[in-house]
Backbone as numpy.savetxt, mean C-alpha at the origin, in Angstrom:
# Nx Ny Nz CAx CAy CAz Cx Cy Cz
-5.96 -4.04 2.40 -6.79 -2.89 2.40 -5.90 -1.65 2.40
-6.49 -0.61 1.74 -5.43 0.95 1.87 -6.73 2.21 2.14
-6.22 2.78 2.97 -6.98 3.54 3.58 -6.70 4.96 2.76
-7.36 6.19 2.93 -7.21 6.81 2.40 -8.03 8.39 3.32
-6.67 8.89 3.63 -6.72 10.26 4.28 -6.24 9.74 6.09
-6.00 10.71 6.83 -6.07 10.62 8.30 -7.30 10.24 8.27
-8.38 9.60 8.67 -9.70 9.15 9.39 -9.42 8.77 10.75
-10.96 8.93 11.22 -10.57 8.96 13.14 -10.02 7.52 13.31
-9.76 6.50 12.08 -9.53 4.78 12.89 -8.07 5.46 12.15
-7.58 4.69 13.10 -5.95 3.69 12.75 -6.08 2.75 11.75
-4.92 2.31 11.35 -4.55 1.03 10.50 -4.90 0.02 11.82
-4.14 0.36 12.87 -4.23 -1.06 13.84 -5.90 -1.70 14.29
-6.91 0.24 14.04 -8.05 -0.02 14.88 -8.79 -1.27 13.35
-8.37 -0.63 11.98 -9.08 -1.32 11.53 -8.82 -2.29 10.88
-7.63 -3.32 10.79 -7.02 -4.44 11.15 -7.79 -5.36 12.16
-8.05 -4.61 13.33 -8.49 -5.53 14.70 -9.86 -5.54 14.43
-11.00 -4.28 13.84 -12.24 -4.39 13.80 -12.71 -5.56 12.15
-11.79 -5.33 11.21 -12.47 -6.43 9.91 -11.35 -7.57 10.03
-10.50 -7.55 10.64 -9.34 -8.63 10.65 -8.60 -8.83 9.30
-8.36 -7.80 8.65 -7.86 -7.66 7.26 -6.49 -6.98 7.75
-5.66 -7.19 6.85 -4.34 -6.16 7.20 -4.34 -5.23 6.00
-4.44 -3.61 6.76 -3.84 -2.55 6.12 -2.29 -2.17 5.21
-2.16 -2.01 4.28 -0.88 -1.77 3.61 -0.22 -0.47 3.95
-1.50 0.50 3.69 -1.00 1.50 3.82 -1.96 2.61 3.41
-2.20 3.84 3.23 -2.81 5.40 3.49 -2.44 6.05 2.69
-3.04 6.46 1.72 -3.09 7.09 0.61 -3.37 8.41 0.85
-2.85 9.27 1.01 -2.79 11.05 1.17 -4.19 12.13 0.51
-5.60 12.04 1.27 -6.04 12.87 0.59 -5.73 14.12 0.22
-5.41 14.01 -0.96 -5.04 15.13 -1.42 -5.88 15.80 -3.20
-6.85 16.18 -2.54 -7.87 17.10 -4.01 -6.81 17.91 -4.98
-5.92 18.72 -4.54 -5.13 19.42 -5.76 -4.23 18.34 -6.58
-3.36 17.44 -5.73 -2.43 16.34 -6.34 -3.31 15.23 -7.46
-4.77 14.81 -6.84 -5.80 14.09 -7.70 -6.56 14.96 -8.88
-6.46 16.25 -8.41 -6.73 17.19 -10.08 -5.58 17.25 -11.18
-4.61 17.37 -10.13 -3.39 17.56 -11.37 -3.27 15.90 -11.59
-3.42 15.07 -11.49 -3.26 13.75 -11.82 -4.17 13.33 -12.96
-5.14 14.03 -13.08 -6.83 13.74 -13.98 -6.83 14.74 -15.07
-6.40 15.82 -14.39 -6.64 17.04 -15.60 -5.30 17.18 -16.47
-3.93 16.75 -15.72 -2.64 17.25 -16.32 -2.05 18.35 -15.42
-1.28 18.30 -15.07 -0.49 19.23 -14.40 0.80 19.37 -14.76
1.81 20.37 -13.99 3.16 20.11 -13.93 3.73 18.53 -13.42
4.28 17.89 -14.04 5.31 16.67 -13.64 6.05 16.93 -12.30
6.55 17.82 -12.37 7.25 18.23 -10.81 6.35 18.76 -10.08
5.50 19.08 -9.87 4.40 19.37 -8.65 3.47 18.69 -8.62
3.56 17.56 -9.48 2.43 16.17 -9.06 3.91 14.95 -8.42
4.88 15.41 -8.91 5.94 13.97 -8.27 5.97 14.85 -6.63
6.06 16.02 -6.47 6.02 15.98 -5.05 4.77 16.48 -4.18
4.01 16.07 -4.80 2.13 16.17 -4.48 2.13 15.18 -2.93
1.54 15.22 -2.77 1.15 14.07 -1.06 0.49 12.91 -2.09
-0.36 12.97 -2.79 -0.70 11.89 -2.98 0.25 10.88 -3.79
0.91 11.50 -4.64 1.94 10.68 -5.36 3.28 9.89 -4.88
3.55 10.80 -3.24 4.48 10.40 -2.54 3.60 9.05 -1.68
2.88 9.47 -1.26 1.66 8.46 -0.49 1.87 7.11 -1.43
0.82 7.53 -2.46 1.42 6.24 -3.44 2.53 5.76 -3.88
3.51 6.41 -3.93 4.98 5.85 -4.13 5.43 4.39 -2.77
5.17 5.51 -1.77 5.59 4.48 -0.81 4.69 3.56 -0.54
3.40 3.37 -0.69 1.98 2.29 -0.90 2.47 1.00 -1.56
3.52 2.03 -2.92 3.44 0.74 -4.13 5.07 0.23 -3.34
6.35 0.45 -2.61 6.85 0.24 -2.25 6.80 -1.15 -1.11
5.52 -0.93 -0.36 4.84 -1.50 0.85 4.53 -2.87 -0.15
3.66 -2.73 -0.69 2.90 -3.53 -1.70 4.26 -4.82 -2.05
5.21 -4.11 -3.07 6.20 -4.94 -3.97 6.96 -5.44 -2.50
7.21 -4.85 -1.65 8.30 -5.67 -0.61 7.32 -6.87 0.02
6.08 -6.49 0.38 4.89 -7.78 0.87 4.82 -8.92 0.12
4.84 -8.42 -1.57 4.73 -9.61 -2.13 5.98 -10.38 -2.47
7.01 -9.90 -1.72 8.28 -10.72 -2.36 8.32 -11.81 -0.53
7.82 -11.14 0.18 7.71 -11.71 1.08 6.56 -13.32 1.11
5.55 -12.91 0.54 4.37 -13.96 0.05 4.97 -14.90 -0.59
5.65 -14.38 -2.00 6.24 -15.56 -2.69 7.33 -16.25 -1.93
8.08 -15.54 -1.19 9.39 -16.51 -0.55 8.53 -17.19 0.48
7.33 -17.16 0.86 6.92 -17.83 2.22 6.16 -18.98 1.39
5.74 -18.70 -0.14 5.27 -20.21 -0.58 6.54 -20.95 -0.46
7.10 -20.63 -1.22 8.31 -21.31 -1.46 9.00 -22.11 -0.56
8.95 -21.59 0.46 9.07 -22.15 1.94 8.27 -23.23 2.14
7.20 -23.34 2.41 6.03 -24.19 2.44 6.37 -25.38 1.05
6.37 -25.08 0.06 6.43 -26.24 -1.05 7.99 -26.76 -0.89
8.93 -26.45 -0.28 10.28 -26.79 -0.16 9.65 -27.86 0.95
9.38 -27.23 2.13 9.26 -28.16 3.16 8.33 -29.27 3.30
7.25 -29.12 2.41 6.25 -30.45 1.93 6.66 -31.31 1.36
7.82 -31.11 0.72 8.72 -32.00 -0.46 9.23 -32.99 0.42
9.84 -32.65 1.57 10.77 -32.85 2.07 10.19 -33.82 3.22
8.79 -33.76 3.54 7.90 -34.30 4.52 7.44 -35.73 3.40
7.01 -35.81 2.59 6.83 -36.70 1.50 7.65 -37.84 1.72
């Protein structure tokens, strides 16, 4: 799940209330999402909140899933090996 803006919950509150894990919080940001839709300057959308937000989102994201795949991998190594 990715949340989006400060809201009154936490990542932790809403982790514990749907039992889903949060990635990460996406920066509301209305001027950075106009210049993203309409066209803007390149350099004042790369250092917009939302683009930094998402930078590090998609950062969160690619390191989780390298983590997922090495933890199958783990699991089908060690089933082999139980066989």
């Amino acid at each position: 799940m990715v949340l989006v803006g400060a809201g009154p919950y936490s990542a932790d509150d809403v982790t514990k209330q749907l039992g889903c894990r949060v990635y990460g919080t996406i920066a509301d940001d209305p001027k950075g999402a106009r210049a993203l839709a309409e066209g803007g300057s390149s350099r004042a959308l790369a250092r917009s909140a939302l683009v930094r937000s998402v930078r590090t989102l998609a950062a969160t994201l690619l390191h989780s899933s390298d983590h997922i795949a090495e933890d199958k991998a783990d699991r089908r190594d060690h089933a082999g090996t139980r066989a």
